[in-house]
C-alpha positions as CSV (number, residue, x, y, z in Angstrom):
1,X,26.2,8.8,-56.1
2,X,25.9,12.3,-55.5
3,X,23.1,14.2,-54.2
4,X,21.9,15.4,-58.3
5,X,22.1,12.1,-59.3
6,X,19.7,10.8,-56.6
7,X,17.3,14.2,-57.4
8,X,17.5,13.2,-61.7
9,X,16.0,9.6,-60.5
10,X,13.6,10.5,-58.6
11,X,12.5,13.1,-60.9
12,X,12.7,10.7,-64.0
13,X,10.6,8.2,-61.6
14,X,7.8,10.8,-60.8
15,X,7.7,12.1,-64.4
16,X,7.0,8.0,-66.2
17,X,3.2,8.6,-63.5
18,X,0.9,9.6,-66.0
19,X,-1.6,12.5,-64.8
20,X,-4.3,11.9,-61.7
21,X,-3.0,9.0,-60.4
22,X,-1.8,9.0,-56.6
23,X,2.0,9.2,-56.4
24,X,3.2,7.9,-52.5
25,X,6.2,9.4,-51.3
26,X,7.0,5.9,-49.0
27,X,6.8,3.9,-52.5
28,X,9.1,6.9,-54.2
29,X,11.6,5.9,-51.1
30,X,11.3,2.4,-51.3
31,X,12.3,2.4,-54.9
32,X,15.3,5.0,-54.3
33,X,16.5,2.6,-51.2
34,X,16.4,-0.9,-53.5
35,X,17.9,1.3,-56.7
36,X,21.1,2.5,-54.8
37,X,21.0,0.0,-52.0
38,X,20.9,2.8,-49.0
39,X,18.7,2.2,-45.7
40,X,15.0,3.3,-46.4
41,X,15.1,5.9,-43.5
42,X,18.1,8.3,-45.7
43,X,15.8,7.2,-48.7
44,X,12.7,9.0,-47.1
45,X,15.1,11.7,-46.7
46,X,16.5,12.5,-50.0
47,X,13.2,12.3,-51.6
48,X,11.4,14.8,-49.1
49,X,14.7,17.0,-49.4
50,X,14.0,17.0,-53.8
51,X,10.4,16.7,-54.0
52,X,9.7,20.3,-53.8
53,X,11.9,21.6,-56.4
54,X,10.8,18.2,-58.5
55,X,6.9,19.0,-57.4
56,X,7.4,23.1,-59.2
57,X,9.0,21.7,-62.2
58,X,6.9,18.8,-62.8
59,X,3.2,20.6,-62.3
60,X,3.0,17.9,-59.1
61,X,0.3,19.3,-56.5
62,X,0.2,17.8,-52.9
63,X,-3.0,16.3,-51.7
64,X,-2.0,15.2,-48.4
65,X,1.2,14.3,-46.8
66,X,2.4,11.5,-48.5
67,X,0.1,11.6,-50.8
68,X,1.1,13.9,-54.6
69,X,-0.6,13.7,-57.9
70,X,0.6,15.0,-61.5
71,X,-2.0,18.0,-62.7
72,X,-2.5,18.4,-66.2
73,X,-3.8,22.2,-67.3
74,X,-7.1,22.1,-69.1
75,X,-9.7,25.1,-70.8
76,X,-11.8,23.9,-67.6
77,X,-8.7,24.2,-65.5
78,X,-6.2,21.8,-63.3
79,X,-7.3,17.8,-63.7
80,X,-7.8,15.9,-60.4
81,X,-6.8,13.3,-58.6
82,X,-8.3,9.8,-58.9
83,X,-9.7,9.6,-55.5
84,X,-11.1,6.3,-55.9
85,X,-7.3,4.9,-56.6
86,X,-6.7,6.6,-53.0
87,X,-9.3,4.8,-51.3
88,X,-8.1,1.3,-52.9
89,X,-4.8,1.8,-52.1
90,X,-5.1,2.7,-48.8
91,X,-8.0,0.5,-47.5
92,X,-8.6,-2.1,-49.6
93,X,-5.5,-3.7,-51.6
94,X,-2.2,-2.7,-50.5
95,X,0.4,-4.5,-52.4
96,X,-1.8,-7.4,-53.9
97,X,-3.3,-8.6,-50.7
98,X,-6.6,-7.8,-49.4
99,X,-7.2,-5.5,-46.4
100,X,-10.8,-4.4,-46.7
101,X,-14.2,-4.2,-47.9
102,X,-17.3,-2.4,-48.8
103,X,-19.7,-2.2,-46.0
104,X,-22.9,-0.7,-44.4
105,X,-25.3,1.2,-46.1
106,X,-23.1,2.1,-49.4
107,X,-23.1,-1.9,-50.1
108,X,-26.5,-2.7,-49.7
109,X,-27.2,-0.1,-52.3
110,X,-24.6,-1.7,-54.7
111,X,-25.7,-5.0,-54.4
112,X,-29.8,-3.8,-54.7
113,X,-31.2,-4.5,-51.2
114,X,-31.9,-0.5,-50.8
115,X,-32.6,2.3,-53.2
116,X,-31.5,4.8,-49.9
117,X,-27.7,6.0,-51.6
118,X,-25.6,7.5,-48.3
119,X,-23.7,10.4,-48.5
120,X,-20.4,8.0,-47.6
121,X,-19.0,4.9,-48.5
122,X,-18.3,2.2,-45.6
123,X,-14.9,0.2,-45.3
124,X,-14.1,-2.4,-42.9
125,X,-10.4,-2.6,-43.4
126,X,-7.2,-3.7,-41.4
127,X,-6.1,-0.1,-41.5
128,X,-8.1,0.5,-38.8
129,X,-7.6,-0.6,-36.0
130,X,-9.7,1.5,-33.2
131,X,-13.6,0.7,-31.6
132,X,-16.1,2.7,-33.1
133,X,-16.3,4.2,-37.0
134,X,-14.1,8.0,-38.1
135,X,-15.4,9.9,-41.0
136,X,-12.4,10.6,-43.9
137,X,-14.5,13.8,-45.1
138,X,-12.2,14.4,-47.8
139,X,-12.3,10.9,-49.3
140,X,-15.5,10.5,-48.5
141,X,-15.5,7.3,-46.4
142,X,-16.7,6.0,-43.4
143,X,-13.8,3.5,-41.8
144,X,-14.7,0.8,-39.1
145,X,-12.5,-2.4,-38.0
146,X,-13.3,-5.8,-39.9
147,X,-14.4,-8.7,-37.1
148,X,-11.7,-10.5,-38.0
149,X,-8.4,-9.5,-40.0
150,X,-9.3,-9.3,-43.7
151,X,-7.7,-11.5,-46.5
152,X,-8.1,-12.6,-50.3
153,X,-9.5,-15.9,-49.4
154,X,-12.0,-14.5,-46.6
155,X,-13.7,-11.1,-47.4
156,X,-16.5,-12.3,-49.1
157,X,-17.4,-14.1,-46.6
158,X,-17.0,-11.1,-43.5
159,X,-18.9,-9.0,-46.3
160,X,-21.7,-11.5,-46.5
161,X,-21.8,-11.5,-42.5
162,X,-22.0,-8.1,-42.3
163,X,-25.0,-7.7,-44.3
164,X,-26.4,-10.1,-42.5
165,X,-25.9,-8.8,-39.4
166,X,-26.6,-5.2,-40.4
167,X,-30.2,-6.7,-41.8
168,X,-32.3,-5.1,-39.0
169,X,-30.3,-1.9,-38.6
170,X,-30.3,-0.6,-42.5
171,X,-33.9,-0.6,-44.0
172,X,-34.4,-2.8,-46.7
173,X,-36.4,-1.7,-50.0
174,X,-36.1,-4.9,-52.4
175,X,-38.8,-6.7,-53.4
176,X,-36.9,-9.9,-53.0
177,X,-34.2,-9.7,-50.9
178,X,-33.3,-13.4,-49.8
179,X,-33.1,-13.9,-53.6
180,X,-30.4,-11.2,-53.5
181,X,-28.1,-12.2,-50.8
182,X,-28.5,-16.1,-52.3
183,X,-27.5,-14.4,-55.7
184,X,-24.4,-12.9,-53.9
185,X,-23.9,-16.7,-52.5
186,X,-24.1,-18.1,-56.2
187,X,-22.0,-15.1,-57.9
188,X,-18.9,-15.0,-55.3
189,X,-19.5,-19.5,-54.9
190,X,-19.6,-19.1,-50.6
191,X,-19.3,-22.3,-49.0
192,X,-22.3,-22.7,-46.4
193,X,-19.8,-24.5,-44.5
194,X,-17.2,-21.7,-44.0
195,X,-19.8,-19.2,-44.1
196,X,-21.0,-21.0,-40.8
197,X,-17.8,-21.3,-39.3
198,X,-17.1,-17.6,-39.6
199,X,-20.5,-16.5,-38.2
200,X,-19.9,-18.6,-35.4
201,X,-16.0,-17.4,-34.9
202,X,-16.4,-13.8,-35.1
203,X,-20.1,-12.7,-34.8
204,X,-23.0,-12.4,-32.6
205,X,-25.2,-15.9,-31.9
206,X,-28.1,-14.1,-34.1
207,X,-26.0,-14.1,-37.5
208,X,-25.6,-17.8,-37.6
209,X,-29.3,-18.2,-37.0
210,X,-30.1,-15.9,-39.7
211,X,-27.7,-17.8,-42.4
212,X,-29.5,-21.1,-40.8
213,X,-32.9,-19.8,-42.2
214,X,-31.1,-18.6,-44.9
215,X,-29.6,-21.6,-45.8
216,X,-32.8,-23.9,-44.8
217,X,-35.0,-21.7,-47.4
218,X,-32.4,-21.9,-50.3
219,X,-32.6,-25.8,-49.4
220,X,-36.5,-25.7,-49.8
221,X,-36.3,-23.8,-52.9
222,X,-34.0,-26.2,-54.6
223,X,-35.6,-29.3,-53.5
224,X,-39.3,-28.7,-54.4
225,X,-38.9,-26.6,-57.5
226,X,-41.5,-27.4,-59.8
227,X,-39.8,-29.6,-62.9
228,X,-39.1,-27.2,-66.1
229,X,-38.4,-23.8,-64.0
């Protein structure tokens, strides 16, 4: 097919977006190489060699590299990108599977153990991959590495952990806390078991004795609750 007719698709494929959402340049390709059967390296090339000419006459505006969104002209002027897609996408489901989680300071707030609300968001995701945290100052987001690789069947379970382990280091403002993380037990149905076995796998001695005392006071509780409560 000639070089127009690979420009018109891509085109026709940016234009069915709908306005704010992120559109990825490497999914653009991917499409383009499975469409006319052509190796995903000259795919990446034709659409890098047509997106500007498709970005001017499609009002699309560049947020990073890789990275475009569709802009719709308002009385309050251009509409924005959807951020929050951004972060999803690229942190914590990347096509249907799992790679990350909420973490730190910015979860404990969601799930009511502090009223303190940080000025960034915490991921652990497998998208990163070095020792220590990095700042994404335009996206807002603090990124560390998971303890262990992250999945759909085991990030509850690292999330739980993590709060766990983070218990001394972020202060803690509820007025019943152990009732909160045993409420995040009950909503996402933990296992105990697993919960153990992770604790003991991938984190320090001291977070499997702090889900033991968890574990033995939710046992109390249950077992000498007074009849009709």
């Amino acid at each position: 097919m000639e070089q127009a007719g690979y420009g018109q698709y891509i085109a026709d494929n940016i234009r069915s977006f709908p306005f704010g959402v992120p559109i990825y340049t490497d999914e653009i390709a991917r499409d383009v190489a499975g469409q006319f059967r052509i190796e995903l390296d000259q795919a990446k090339i034709l659409v890098n060699v047509n997106l500007k000419r498709i970005a001017d006459n499609n009002g699309l505006e560049r947020y990073q590299k890789g990275i475009y969104y569709k802009a719709q002209e308002t009385p309050f002027g251009k509409t924005k990108l959807n951020t929050a897609q951004v972060m999803r996408d690229m942190y914590l489901v990347r096509d249907g599977q799992r790679i990350g989680y909420e973490t730190g300071h910015s979860f404990f707030n969601r799930i009511g153990l502090t009223t303190q609300l940080p000025k960034y968001k915490t991921y652990a995701t497998n998208a990163f991959r070095q020792k220590g945290n990095r700042v994404e100052e335009k996206l807002g987001v603090i990124l560390r590495r998971p303890q262990a690789e992250v999945t759909n069947e085991n990030y509850h379970y690292l999330q739980f952990l993590d709060v766990i382990e983070n218990r001394e280091k972020i202060a803690v403002d509820a007025l019943e806390p152990e009732q909160t993380l045993l409420e995040y037990i009950r909503q996402n149905e933990l296992d105990y078991f697993r919960l153990a076995g992770y604790a003991s796998q991938y984190y320090r001695k001291e977070v499997l004795l702090r889900l033991g005392e968890l574990a033995a006071g939710a046992l109390i509780e249950t077992t000498y609750r007074p009849e009709g409560i």
